[in-house]
C-alpha positions in Angstrom: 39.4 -33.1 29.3 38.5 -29.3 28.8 35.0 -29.5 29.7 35.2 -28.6 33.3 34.8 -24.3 32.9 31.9 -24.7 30.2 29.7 -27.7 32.0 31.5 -26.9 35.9 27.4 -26.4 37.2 26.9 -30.8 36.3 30.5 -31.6 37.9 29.2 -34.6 40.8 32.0 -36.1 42.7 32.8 -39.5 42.4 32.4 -39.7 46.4 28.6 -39.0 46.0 28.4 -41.6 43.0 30.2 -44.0 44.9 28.0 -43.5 47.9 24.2 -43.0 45.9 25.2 -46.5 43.9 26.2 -48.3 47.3 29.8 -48.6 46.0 28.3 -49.8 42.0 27.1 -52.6 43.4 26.1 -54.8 40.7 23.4 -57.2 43.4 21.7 -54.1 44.6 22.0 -51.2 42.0 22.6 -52.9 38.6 19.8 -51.8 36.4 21.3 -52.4 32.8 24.3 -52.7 31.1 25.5 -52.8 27.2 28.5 -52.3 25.7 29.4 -48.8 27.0 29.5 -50.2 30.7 27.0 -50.7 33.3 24.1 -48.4 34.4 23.0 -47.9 38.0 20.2 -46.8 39.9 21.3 -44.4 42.7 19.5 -41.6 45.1 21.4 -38.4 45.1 20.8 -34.7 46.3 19.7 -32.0 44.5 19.2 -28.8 45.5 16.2 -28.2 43.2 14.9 -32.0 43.9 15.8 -33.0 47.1 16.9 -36.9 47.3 16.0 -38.1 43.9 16.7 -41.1 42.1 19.2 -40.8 39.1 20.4 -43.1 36.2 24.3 -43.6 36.5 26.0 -44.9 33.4 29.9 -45.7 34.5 31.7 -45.9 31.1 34.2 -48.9 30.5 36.7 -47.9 28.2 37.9 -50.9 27.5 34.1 -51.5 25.8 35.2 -48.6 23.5 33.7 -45.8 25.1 36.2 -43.1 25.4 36.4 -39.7 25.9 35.6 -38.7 22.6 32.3 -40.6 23.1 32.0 -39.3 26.4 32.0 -35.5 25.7 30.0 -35.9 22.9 26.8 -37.0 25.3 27.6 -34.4 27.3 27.9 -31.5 25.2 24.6 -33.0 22.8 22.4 -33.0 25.7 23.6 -29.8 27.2 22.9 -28.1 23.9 19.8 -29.8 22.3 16.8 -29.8 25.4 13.5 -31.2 24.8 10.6 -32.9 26.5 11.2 -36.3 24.5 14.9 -36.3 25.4 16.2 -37.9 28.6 18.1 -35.4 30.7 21.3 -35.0 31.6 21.8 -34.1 35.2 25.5 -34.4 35.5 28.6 -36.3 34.8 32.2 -37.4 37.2 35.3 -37.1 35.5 38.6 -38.5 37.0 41.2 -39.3 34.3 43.5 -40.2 37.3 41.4 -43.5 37.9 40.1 -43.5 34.3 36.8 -42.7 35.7 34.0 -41.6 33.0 30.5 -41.4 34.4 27.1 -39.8 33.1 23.7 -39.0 35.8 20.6 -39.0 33.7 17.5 -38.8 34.8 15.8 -41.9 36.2 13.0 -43.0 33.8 11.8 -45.2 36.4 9.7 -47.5 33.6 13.4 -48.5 31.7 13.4 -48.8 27.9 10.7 -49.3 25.7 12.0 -52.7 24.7 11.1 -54.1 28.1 7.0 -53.0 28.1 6.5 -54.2 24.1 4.0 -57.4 25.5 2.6 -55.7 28.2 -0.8 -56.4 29.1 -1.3 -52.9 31.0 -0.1 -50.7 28.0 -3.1 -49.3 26.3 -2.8 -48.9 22.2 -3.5 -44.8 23.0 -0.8 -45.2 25.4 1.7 -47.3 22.6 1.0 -44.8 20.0 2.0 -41.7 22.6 5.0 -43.6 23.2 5.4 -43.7 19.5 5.0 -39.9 18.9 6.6 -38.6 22.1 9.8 -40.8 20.3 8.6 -39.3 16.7 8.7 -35.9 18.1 12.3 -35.9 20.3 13.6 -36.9 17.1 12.2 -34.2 15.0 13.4 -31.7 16.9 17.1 -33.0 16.4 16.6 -33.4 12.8 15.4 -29.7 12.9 12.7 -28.8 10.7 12.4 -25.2 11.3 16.4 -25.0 10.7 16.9 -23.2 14.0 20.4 -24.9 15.4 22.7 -27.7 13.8 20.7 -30.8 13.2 21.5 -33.9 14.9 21.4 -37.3 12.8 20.9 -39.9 16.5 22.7 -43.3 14.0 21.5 -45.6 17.1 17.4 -45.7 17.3 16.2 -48.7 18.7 13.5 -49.5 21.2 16.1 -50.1 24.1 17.3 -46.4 23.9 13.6 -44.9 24.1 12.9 -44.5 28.2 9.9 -44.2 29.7 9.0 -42.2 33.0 6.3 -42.8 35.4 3.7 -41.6 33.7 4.6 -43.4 30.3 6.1 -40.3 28.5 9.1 -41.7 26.3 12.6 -40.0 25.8 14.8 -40.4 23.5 18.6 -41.7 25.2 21.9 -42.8 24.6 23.5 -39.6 21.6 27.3 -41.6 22.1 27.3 -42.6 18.0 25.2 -39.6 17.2 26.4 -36.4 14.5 26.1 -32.9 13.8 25.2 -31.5 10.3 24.3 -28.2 9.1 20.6 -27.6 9.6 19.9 -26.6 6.1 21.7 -29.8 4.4 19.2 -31.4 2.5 20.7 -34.5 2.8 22.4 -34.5 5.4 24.7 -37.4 4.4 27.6 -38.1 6.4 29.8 -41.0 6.0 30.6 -42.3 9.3 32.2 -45.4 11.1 28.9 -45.8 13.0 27.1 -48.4 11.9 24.1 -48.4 14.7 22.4 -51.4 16.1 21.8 -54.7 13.9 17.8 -55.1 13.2 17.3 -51.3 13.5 20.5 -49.9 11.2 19.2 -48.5 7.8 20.2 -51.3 5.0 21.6 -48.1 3.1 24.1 -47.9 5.4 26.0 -51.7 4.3 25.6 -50.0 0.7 26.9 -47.0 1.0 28.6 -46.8 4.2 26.7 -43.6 5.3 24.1 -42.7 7.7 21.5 -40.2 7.0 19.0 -38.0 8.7 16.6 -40.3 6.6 18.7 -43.9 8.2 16.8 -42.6 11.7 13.8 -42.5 10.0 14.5 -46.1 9.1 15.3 -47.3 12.6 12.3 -45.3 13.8 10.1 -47.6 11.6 11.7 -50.8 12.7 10.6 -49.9 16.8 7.0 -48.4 15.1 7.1 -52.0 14.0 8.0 -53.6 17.2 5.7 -51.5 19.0 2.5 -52.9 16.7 3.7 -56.4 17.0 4.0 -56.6 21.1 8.3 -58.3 20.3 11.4 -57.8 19.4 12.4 -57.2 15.8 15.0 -60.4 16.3 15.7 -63.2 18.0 19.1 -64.1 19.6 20.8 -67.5 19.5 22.4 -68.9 22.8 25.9 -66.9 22.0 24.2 -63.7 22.0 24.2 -63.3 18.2 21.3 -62.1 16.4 19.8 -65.5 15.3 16.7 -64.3 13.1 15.3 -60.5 11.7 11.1 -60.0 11.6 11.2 -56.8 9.9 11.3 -58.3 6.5 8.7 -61.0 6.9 6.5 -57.9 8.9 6.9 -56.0 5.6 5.5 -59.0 3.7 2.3 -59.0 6.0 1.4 -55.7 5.4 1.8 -55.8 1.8 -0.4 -59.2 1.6 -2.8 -57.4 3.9 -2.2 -60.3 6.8 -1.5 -57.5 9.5 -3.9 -59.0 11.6 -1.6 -62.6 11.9 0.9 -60.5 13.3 -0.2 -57.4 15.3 -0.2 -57.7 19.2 -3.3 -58.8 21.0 -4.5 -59.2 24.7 -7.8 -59.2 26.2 -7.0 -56.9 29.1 -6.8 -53.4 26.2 -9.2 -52.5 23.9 -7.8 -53.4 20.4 -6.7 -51.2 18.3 -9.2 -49.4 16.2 -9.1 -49.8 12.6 -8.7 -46.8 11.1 -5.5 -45.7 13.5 -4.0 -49.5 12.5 -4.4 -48.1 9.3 -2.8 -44.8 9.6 0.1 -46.2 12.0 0.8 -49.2 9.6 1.2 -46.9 6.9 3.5 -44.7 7.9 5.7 -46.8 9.5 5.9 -49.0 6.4 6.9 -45.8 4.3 9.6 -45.4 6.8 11.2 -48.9 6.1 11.1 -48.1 2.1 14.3 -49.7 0.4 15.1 -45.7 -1.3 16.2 -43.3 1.3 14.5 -40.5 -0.9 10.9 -42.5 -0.4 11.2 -42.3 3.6 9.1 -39.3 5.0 10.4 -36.6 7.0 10.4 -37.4 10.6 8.0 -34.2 10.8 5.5 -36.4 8.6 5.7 -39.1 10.9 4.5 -36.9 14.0 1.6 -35.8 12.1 0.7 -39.3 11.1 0.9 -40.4 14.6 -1.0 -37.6 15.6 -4.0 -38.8 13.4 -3.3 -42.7 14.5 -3.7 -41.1 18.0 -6.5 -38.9 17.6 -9.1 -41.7 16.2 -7.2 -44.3 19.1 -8.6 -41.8 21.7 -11.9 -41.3 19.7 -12.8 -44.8 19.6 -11.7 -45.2 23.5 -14.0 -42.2 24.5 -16.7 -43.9 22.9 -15.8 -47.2 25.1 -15.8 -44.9 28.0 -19.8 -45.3 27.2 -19.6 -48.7 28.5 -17.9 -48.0 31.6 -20.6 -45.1 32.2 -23.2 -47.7 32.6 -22.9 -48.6 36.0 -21.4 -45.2 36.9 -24.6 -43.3 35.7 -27.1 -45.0 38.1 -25.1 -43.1 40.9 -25.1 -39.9 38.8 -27.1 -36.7 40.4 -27.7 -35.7 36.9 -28.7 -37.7 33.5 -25.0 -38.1 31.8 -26.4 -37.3 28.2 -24.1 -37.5 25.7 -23.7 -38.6 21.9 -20.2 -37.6 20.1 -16.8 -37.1 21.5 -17.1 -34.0 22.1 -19.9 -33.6 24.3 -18.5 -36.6 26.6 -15.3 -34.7 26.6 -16.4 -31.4 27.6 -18.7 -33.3 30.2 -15.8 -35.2 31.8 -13.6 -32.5 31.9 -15.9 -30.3 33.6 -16.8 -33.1 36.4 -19.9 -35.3 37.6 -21.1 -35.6 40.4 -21.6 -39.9 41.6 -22.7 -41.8 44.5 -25.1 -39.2 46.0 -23.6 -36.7 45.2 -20.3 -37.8 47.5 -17.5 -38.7 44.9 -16.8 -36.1 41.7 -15.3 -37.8 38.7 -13.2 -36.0 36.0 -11.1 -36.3 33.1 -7.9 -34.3 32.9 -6.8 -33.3 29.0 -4.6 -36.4 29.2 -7.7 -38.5 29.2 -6.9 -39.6 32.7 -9.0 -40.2 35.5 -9.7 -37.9 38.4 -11.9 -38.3 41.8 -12.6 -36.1 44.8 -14.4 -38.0 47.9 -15.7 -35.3 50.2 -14.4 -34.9 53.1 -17.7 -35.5 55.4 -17.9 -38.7 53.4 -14.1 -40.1 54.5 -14.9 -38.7 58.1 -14.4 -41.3 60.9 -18.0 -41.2 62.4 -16.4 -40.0 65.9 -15.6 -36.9 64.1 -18.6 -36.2 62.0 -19.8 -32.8 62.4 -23.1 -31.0 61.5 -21.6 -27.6 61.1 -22.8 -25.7 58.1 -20.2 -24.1 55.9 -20.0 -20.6 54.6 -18.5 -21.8 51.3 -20.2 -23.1 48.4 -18.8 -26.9 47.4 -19.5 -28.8 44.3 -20.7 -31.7 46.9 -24.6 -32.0 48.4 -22.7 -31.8 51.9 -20.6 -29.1 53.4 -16.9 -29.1 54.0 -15.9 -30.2 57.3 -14.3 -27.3 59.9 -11.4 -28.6 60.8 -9.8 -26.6 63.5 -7.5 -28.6 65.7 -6.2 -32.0 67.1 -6.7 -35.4 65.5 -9.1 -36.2 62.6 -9.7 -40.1 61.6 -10.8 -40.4 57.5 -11.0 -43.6 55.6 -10.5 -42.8 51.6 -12.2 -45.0 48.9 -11.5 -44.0 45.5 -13.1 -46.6 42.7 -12.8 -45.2 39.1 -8.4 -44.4 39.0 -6.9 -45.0 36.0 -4.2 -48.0 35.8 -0.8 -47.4 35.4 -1.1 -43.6 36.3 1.3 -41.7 39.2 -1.1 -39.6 41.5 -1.0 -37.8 43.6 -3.1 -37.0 46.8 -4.4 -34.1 48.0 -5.8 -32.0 50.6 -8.7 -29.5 48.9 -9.6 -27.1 51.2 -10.2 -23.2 52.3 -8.8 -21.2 54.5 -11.3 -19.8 57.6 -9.7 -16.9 58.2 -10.2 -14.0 55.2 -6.9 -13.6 52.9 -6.5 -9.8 54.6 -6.1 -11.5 57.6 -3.6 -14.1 57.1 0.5 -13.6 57.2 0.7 -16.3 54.3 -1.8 -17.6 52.1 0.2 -20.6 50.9 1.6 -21.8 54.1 -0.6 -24.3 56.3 1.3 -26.7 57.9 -0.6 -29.5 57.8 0.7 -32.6 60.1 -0.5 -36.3 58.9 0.0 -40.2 58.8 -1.4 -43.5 57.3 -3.0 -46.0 60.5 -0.3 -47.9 60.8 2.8 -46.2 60.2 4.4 -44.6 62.9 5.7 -41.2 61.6 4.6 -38.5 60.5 4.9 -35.9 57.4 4.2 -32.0 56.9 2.8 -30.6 54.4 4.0 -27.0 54.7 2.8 -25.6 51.4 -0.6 -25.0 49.5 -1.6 -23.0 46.8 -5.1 -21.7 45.3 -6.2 -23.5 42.0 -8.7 -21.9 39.4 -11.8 -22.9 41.2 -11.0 -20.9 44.0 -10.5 -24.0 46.7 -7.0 -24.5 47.7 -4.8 -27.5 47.7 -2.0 -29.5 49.6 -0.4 -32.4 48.4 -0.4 -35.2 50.6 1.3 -38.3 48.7 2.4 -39.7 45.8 2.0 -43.3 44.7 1.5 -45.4 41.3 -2.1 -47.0 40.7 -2.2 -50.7 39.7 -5.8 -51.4 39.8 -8.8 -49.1 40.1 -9.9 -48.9 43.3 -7.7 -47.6 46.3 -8.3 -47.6 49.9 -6.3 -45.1 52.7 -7.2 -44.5 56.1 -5.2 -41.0 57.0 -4.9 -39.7 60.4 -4.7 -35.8 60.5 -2.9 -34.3 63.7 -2.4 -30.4 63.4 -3.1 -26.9 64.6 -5.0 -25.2 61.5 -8.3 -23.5 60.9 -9.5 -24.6 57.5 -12.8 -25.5 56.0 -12.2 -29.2 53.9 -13.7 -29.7 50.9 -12.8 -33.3 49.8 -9.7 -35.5 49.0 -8.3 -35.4 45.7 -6.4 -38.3 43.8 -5.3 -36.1 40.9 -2.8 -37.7 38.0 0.7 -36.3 38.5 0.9 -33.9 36.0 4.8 -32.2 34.5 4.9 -28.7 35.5 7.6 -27.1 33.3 8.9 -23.7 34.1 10.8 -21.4 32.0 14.6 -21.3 33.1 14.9 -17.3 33.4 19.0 -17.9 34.0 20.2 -19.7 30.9 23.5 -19.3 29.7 24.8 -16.5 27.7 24.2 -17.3 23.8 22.7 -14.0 22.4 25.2 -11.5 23.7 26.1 -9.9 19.9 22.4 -10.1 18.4 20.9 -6.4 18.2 23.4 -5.4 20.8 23.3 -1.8 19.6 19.9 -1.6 20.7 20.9 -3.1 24.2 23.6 -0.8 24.7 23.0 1.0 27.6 22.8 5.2 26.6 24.3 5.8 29.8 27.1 2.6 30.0 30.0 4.9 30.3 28.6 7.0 33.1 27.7 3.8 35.1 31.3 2.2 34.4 32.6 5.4 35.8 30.7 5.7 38.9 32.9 3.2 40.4 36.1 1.6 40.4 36.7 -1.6 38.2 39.2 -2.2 35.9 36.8 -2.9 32.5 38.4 -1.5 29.3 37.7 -1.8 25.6 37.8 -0.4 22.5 34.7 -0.3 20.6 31.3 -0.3 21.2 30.5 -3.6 20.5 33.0 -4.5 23.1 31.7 -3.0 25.4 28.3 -4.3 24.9 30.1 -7.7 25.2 32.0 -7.0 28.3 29.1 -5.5 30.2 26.4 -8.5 28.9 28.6 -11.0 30.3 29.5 -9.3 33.8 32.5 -8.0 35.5 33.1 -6.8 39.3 33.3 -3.5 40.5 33.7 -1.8 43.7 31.9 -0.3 46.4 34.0 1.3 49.3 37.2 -0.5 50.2 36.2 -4.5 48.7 34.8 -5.6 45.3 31.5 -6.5 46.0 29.3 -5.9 43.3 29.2 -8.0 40.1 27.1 -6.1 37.4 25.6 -6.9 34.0 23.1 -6.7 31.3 20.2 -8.9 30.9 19.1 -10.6 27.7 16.6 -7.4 27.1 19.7 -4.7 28.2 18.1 -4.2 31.6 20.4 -3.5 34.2 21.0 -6.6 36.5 23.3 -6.8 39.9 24.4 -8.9 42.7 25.8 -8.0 46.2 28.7 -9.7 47.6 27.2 -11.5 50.9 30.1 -8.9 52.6 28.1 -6.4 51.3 24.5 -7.8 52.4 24.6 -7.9 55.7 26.6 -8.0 59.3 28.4 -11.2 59.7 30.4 -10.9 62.6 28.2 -12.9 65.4 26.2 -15.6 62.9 29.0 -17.3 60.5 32.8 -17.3 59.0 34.2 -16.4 56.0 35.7 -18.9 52.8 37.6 -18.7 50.4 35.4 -19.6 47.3 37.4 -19.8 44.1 33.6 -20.5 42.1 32.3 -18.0 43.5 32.5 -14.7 41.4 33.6 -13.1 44.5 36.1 -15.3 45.4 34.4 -15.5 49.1 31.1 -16.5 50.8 30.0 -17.0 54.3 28.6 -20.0 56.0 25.9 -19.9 58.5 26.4 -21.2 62.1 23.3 -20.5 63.2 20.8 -18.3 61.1 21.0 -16.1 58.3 21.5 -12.4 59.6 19.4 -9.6 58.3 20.3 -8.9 55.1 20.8 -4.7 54.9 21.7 -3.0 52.3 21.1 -0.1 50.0 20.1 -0.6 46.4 22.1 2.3 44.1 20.1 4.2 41.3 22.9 3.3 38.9 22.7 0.0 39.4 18.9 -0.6 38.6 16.8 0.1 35.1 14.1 3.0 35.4 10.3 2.1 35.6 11.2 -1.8 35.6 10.0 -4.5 38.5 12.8 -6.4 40.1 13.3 -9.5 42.4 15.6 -9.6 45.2 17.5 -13.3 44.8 19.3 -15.1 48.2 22.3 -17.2 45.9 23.3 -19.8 48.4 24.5 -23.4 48.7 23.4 -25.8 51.1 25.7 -28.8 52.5 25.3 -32.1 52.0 23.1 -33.2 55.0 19.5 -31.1 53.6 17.3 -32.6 56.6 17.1 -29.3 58.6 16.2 -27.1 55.4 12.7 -28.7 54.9 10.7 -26.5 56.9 10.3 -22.9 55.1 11.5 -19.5 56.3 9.6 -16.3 57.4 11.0 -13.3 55.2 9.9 -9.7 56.9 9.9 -6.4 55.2 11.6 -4.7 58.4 11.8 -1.5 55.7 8.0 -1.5 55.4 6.3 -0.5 58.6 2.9 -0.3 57.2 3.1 -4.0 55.9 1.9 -6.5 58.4 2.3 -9.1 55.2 5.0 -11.8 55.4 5.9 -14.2 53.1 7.5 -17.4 53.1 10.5 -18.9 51.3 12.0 -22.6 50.7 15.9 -23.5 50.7 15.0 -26.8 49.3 11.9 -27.7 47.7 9.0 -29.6 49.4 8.7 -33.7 48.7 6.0 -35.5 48.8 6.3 -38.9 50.9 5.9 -42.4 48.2 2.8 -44.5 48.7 4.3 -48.5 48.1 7.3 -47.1 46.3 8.1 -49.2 42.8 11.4 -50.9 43.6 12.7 -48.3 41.4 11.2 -45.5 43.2 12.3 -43.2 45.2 10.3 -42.6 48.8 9.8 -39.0 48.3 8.8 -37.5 45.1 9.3 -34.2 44.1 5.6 -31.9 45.3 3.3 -31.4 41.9 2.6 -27.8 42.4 3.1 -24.7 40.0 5.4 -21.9 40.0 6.0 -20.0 43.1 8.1 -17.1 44.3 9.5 -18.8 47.4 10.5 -22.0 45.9 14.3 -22.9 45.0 15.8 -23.3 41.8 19.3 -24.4 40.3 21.7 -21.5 38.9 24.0 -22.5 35.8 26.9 -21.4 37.8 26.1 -23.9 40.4 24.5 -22.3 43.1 21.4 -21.3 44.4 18.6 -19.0 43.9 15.4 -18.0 45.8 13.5 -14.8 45.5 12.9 -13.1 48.6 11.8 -10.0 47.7 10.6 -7.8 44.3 10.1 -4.1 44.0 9.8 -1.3 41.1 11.9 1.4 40.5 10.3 4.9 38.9 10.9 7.0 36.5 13.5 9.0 38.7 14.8 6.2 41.5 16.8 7.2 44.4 18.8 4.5 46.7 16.4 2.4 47.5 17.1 0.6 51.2 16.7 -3.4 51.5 15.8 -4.7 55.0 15.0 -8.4 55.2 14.9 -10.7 58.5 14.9 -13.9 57.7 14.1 -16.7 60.0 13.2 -20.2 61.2 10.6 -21.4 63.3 11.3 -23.6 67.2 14.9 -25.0 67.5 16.1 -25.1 63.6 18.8 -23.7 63.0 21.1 -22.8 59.7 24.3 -23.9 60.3 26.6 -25.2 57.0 24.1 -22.7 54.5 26.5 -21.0 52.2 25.5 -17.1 50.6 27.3 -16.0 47.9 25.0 -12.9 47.9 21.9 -10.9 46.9 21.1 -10.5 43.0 18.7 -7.8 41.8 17.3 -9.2 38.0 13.9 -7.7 36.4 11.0 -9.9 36.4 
């Protein structure tokens, strides 16, 4: 199989596979299974994750699934990336022991086809599951005509996944194909025939399957979805035994939906004007004529509408619930149209004397604050007037040190929701002040367990009140009650404890793969690329332009005294980009070894024994774009046993003497310990939190990065000297970290 250079950053051994499934063992780990194989549920490390759990789908190819099947999921969900598709975090290949194995993501809810009768599924939450699948497949079908469409030939409720938080994903591209985007038709006859119930009746005609035959099998789940079951019915020897869809298209021509739509009288039912508008569209996706189908384009929008009156008439029930809440309120709840009760949940109320402040995030969700003084063990009360203004009628508590007793009541969550706790607080100290305004440190337990977690990182939201997160955990009622015990050395005024819904934080992957290297390269072209090539010793050639463009934009190593250790290139914008060999860094001598790397573009890293020396270097003119702000990167690898790279790492500016500002870095990213994890659920989840300089990320070329540094270079730059300490707090040590080196990219 040639795909080891091209997807060599998802390689997973089979070791680790073995070990995260407990040697694919079918009692313990078994979470599905079909005709490619079984499926497993398995915790494995990731540098960007920590332990997180992972789908692992272990081919069986006497089930039919062969390599040809295999590389096709792998280079499908490499290429096409969306939030509606699942993910694919990696695959094991050994042809030695006929060994095929894909690790998805873990959509820890399973497949749609599981949840289509259940009683805690709201119809706004249905029809989002609806669009989120309506909209995966749209992008593969590719309106906008912007990369090779994708026809999916297998859509079927059991290959829609759902995570925590109910969003659905597309899975499962084995039977899928490629067309050109601008194909009207996009037929393309094909062996695949899809899943019985769900497969486009076209398809027995005409022996093709269409972008239009998804459409189809979209309906049939739309369908499903409406009617809380199944579209069939299997005998006792697994055959399908009897198909709804027909008789379900007969009800909603004779106007009968009601006999046969799903009802239960824990959910509002579903208002009458989205039960139009969802009816109707997935009815026009099960039309006989392939040319009568909409667009799968058409379909989002018509979901959108079901969704949007859904939500309307659910705001409006919100009313109901308000009438017990509002005789707690500080101030009259007045409201009369959707809008108005929007706008006023999403800014906050104030309840129960002023003690609790309820919220509705853009999701609809439900969000409370108790304050602080409220959850306060008496024993710890304190009458200490604050200098900050709280939305509250008390003050925060100062909390300085030792032990603090709180008992947490939250009454109004919303069912079926992943939150996540938090610490909202302010520091004491003025920002000037402080060495680190996002590091606090903050040591704390449930009564009754007996150890404890840190949370080491905060950051400052948009009301000006920082946060911590504390846990995680998955709401099945309402109401919630925690008593947390707070044991650390900290000077911070608290505002309140937050259960906020855990919401996706995507950030922009600034290191994706090379795919625009020829497009307006003449503009990219460096004026100066032959004078930089010559300034040192390499041994680059070409022969036109254009070549060289190519040559430079991909990368190539070039010396620096007596050892290669500089790999330069372009970036996407034709800004001058660089990494230093970890030889070149800093002094190894006392503090590691060297190895012998083949993937590393050096050919050799260092390991760590104890800490990581001071990394000292000096940054050359040529090397760096004029008038452009940079960030120092540490590319590293960290061995398999993480537990000593939790805690984060001081980074000094030994080159600034004026500075008396530090900052703080992460070689694995924070988690956030699992209240009552699902069985499915992992015990630490990765921390909700935003963007930050100091946090990890994954490279494509398999390592590493952090920044640990940024500067900006004028309009004339000299050498500019880099002198970093980096280092760890009491007895932890380093030993087993990997650097390849430090890489200088614009921001």
């Amino acid at each position: 199989m040639n795909a080891g250079i091209q997807f060599q950053h998802l390689k997973i051994q089979l070791e680790d596979l073995t070990l995260a499934t407990n040697n694919f063992n079918d009692a313990t780990n078994c979470i599905g299974g079909g005709g490619f194989g079984k499926v497993y549920k398995g915790q494995l490390v990731s540098h960007s994750k920590g332990r997180s759990m992972a789908a692992i789908k272990r081919l069986d190819p006497r089930h039919g699934q062969g390599i040809p099947e295999f590389l096709k999921e792998i280079t499908t969900l490499s290429r096409y990336t969306h939030d509606n598709l699942i993910s694919l975090l990696g695959f094991c290949y050994q042809g030695d022991e006929n060994e095929m194995i894909l690790v998805y993501e873990h959509a820890s809810r399973g497949s749609l086809d599981r949840h289509l009768n259940s009683p805690h599924l709201t119809w706004s939450q249905r029809l989002k599951i609806c669009l989120d699948a309506a909209k995966g497949l749209s992008y593969l079908h590719d309106p906008r005509e912007t990369h090779q469409r994708l026809i999916h030939c297998d859509v079927k409720s059991a290959n829609i996944l759902l995570d925590d938080q109910w969003n659905a994903k597309v899975s499962d591209f084995g039977l899928s194909i490629m067309a050109p985007a601008n194909e009207q038709q996009s037929i393309i006859v094909t062996a695949a025939a899809g899943t019985p119930g769900y497969c486009d009746p076209q398809y027995a005609i005409t022996h093709t399957l269409t972008k239009e035959s998804d459409v189809y099998s979209l309906g049939v789940v739309l369908i499903e979805v409406l009617c809380g079951t199944l579209c069939f019915t299997h005998s006792i020897n697994g055959d399908t035994e009897k198909n709804f869809v027909r008789t379900w298209i007969e009800s909603y021509k004779q106007k009968k939906l009601n006999d046969i739509i799903f009802k239960n009288e824990t959910i509002q039912p579903l208002d009458q004007i989205s039960l139009e508008k969802f009816s109707n569209i997935a009815y026009l996706c099960l039309e006989e004529s392939r040319k009568d189908r909409p667009k799968m384009a058409e379909v989002v929008a018509q979901l959108e509408t079901a969704l949007d009156n859904q939500e309307f008439s659910e705001w409006i029930n919100l009313r109901i619930d308000y009438e017990e809440m509002a005789k707690t309120v500080e101030s009259p709840l007045n409201y009369s149209f959707k809008d108005e009760v929007r706008k006023l949940l999403l800014n906050g109320v104030l309840l129960k004397g002023g003690k609790t402040w309820f919220s509705l995030n853009k999701n609809g969700e439900r969000c409370e604050m108790i304050s602080f003084a409220e959850c306060l063990d008496p024993e710890f009360a304190s009458e200490a007037k604050s200098e900050f203004n709280s939305r509250f009628t008390v003050a925060p508590h100062h909390y300085k040190n030792g032990m603090v007793k709180t008992r947490v009541k939250a009454q109004f969550l919303s069912p079926g929701i992943t939150y996540t706790v938090n610490l909202v607080f302010k520091f004491t100290l003025p920002r000037k002040d402080r060495k680190c305004h996002d590091r606090i440190a903050l040591k704390y337990k449930l009564q009754g367990e007996k150890h404890s977690s840190i949370s080491y990182l905060a950051y400052e939201r948009e009301d000006g009140w920082w946060m911590c997160e504390l846990y995680q955990f998955t709401s099945d009622r309402r109401t919630i009650d925690l008593e947390i015990l707070f044991n650390s050395y900290t000077s911070i005024e608290a505002e309140g404890i937050e259960f906020r819904p855990l919401e996706k934080v995507n950030h922009k992957d600034e290191n994706q793969p090379i795919s625009d290297s020829n497009v307006n390269w003449e503009e990219k072209l460096l004026t100066d690329y032959e004078d930089v090539v010559k300034c040192f010793k390499n041994n680059v050639q070409w022969t036109t332009k254009k070549e060289a463009y190519s040559i430079i934009r991909k990368g190539f190593l070039i010396e620096d005294g007596k050892k290669k250790s500089i790999w330069f290139y372009l970036d996407k914008n034709g800004k001058k980009c660089h990494m230093l060999s970890a030889r070149a860094a800093a002094s190894w001598d006392l503090y590691s070894y060297k190895l012998s790397l083949p993937e590393s573009r050096f050919g050799e890293a260092f390991q760590c024994v104890f800490r990581i020396p001071d990394m000292m270097a000096n940054i050359q003119s040529q090397l760096v774009s004029s008038e452009t702000t940079y960030a120092t990167y540490l590319v590293y690898k960290l061995p398999k046993d993480q537990s000593r790279f939790e805690a984060p790492i001081l980074v000094e500016d030994r080159g600034d003497l004026n500075s008396n500002c530090h900052c703080y870095i992460y070689l694995t990213s924070p988690q956030t310990p699992v209240i009552r994890p699902k069985a499915n659920q992992n015990a630490h989840g990765p921390l909700n939190k935003p963007k930050f300089k100091g946090l990890p990320r994954p490279r494509n070329d398999g390592w590493m990065e952090v920044q640990i540094w940024e500067f900006k270079t004028g309009a004339t730059t000299e050498m500019i000297p880099v002198s970093l300490a980096l280092g760890t707090r009491g007895d932890k040590h380093l030993s087993g970290l990997i650097i390849e080196g430090l890489e200088f990219r614009p921001i």
